[in-house]
C-alpha positions as CSV (number, residue, x, y, z in Angstrom):
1,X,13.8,38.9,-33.0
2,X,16.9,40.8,-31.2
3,X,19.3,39.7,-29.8
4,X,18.3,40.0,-26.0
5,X,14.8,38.9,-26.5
6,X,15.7,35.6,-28.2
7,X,18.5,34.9,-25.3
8,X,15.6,35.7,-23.1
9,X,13.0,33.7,-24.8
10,X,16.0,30.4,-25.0
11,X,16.8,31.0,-21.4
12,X,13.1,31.4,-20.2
13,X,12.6,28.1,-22.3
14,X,15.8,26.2,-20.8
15,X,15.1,26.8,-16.7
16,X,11.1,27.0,-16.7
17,X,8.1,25.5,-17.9
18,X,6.9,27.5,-20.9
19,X,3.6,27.3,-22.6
20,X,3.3,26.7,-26.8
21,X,2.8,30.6,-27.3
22,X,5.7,32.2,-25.4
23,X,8.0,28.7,-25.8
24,X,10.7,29.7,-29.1
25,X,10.4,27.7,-32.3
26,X,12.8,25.2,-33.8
27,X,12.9,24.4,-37.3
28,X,14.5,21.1,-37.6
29,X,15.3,19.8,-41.3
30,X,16.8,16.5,-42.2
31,X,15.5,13.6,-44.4
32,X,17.6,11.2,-41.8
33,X,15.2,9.3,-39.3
34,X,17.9,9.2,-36.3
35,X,18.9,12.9,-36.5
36,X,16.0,14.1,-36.5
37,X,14.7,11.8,-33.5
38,X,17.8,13.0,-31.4
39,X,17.4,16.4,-32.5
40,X,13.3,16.3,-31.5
41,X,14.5,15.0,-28.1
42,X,17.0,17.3,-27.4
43,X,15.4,20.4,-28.1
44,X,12.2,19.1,-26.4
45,X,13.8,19.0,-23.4
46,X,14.8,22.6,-23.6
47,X,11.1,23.2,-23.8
48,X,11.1,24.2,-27.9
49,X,7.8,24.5,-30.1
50,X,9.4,21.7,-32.6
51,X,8.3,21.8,-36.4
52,X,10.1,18.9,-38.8
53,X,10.1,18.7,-43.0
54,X,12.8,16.6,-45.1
55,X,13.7,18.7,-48.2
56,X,15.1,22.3,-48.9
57,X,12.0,23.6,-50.9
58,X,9.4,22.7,-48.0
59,X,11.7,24.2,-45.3
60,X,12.0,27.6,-46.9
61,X,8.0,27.5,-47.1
62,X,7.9,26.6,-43.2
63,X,10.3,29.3,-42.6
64,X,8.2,32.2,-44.0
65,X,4.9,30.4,-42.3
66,X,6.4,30.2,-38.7
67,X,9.4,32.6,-38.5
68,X,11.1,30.5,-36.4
69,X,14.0,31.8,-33.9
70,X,15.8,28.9,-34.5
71,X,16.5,26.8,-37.9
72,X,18.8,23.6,-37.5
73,X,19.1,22.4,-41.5
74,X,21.1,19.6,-42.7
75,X,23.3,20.6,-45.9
76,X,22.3,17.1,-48.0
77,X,18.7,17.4,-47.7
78,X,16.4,16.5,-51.1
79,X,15.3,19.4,-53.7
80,X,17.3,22.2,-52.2
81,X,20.5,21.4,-50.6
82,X,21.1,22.7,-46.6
83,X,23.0,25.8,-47.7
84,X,20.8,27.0,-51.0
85,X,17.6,26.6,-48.6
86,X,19.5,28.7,-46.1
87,X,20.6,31.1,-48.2
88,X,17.0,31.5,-49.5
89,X,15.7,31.8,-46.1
90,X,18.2,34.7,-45.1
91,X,17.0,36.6,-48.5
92,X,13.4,36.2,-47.5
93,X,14.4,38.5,-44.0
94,X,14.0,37.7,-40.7
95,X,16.5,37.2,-37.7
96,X,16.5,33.8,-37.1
97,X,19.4,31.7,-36.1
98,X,20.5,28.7,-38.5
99,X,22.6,25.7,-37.5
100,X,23.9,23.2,-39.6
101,X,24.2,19.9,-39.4
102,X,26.4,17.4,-41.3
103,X,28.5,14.2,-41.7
104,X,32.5,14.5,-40.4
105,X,33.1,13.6,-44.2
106,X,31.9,17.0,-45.1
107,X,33.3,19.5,-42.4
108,X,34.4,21.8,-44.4
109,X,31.4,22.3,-46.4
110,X,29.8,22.7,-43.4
111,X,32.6,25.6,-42.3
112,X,31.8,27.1,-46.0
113,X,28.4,27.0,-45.8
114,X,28.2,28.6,-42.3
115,X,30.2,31.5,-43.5
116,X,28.3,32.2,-46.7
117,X,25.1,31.9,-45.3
118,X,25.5,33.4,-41.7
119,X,24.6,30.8,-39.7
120,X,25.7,30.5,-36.2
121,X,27.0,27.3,-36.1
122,X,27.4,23.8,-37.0
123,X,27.1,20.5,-35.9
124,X,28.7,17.2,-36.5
125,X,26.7,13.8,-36.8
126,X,25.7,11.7,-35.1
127,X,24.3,14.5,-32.8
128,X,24.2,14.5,-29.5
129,X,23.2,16.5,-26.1
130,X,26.8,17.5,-25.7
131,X,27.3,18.0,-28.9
132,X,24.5,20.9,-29.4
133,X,25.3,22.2,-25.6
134,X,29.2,22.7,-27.0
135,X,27.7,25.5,-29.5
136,X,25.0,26.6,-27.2
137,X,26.7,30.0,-26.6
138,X,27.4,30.7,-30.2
139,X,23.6,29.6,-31.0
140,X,22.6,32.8,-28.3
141,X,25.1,35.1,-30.1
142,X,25.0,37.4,-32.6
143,X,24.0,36.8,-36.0
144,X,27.0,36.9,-38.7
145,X,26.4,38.6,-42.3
146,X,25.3,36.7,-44.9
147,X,28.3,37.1,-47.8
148,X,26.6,34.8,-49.9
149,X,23.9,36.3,-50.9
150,X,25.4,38.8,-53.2
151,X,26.5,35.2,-55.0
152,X,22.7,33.9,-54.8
153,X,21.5,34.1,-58.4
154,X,24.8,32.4,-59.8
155,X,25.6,29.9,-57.2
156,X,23.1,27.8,-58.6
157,X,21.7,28.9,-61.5
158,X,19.6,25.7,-62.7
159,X,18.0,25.8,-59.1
160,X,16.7,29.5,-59.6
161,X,13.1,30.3,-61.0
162,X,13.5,32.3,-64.1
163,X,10.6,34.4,-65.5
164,X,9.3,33.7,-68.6
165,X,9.6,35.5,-71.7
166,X,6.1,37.3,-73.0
167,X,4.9,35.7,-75.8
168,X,1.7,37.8,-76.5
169,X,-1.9,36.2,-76.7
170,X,-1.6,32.6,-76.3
171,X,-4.4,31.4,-78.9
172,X,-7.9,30.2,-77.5
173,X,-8.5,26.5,-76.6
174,X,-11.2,24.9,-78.6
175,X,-14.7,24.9,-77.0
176,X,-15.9,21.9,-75.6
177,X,-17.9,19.5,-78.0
178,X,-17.0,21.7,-81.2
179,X,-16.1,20.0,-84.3
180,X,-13.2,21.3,-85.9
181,X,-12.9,23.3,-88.5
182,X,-12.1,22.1,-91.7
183,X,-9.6,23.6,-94.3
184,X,-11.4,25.5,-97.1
185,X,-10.9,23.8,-100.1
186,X,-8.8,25.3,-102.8
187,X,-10.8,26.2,-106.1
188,X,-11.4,23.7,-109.1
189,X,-11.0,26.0,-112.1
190,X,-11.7,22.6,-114.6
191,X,-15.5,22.7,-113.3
192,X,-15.9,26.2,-113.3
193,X,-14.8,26.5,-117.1
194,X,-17.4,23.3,-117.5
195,X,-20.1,25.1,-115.8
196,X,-19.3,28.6,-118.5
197,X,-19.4,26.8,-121.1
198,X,-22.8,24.5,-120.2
199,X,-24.3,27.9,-119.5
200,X,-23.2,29.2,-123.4
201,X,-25.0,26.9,-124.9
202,X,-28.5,27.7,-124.6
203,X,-27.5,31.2,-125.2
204,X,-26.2,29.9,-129.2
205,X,-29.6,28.1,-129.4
206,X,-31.3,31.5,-128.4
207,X,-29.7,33.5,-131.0
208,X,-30.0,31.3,-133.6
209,X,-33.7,30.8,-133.3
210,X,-34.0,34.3,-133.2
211,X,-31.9,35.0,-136.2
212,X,-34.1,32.2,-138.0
213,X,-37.1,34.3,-136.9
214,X,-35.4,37.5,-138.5
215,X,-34.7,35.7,-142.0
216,X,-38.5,34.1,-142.5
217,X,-39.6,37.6,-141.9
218,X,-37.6,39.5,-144.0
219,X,-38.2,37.1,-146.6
220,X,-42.1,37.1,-146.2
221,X,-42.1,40.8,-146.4
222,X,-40.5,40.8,-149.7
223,X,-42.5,38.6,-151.6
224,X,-45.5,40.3,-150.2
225,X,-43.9,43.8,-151.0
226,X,-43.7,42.6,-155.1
227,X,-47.8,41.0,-155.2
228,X,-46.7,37.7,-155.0
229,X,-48.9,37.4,-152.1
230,X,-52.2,39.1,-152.4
């Protein structure tokens, strides 16, 4: 959203009754109950369409869903932290405005943060109505570069989601109610050499009967060549 249309939208919102499709959207994260119950009032009464969620990861998902003019993210927030999420969010595209909010104890994060990320502004806990009205002007102004992103992949490398390596055709599960498969068992060669020689044996019975057979005859045959058998 440009420039003039969101001060238009924010000013429409701030001196008139708007209705939930024209009213601007607020994107208000913090895991602190108090914040965001004093953030939820204030930008109520400035007639806001208010979303809430409590950690880094869900915010960035609500910020592609809604494309919201206005994100208001505090930098110690579960998952994510306040800057990474915003960081992520200005990556994604879009023109909305960021805020950050944060304790007095971590200012200068805050001042950090702001400047890598390209947010707008920053408020200081507890929050109040004078407090946001303070950096109202520099919430309607322009949008500041984003430096950090160039830094993105190495700020926090842990935090990034890495691709993973292809590892070629993962193997088949088993299918359901199959045994499996047992291992083939490795050869005996003691029962084979058993089994040759139990199978040589009638082989020596054959031959000998038959060379018996061959002796009786020959023998017959001479005695009947010479007339001892008439």
């Amino acid at each position: 959203m440009c420039n003039g249309v969101f001060r238009g939208t924010i000013h429409m919102a701030y001196v008139t009754e708007t209705d939930e499709e024209t009213a601007p959207t607020v994107l208000i994260v913090d895991n602190n109950p108090m914040s965001l119950m004093r953030l939820r009032e204030g930008f109520k009464i400035r007639e806001f369409n208010i979303e809430e969620c409590q950690d880094g990861d869900q915010a960035v998902d609500e910020y592609i869903r809604l494309d919201p003019e206005l994100v208001v993210i505090a930098l110690d927030i579960p998952s994510l932290d306040g800057h990474l999420a915003a960081l992520e969010m200005r990556e994604h595209g879009g023109e909305s405005r960021i805020v950050f909010i944060t304790s007095r104890r971590h200012s200068q994060l805050a001042e950090d943060a702001s400047h890598s990320a390209g947010a707008v502004a920053w408020l200081e806990k507890p929050i109040t109505s004078a407090s946001v009205e303070n950096v109202w002007d520099k919430i309607l102004g322009p949008i500041p570069e984003a430096p950090g992103l160039e830094d993105l992949d190495t700020l926090y490398p842990e935090d990034r989601i890495k691709p993973l390596a292809d590892e070629g055709l993962m193997p088949l599960p088993p299918l359901p109610g199959m045994p499996a498969l047992l291992p083939i068992p490795e050869a005996q060669p003691a029962v084979v050499a058993e089994l040759e020689v139990s199978e040589e044996k009638p082989k020596r019975r054959v031959f000998k009967f038959l060379l018996f057979l061959t002796i009786i005859g020959t023998a017959g045959y001479v005695i009947y060549s010479q007339g001892y058998i008439s």
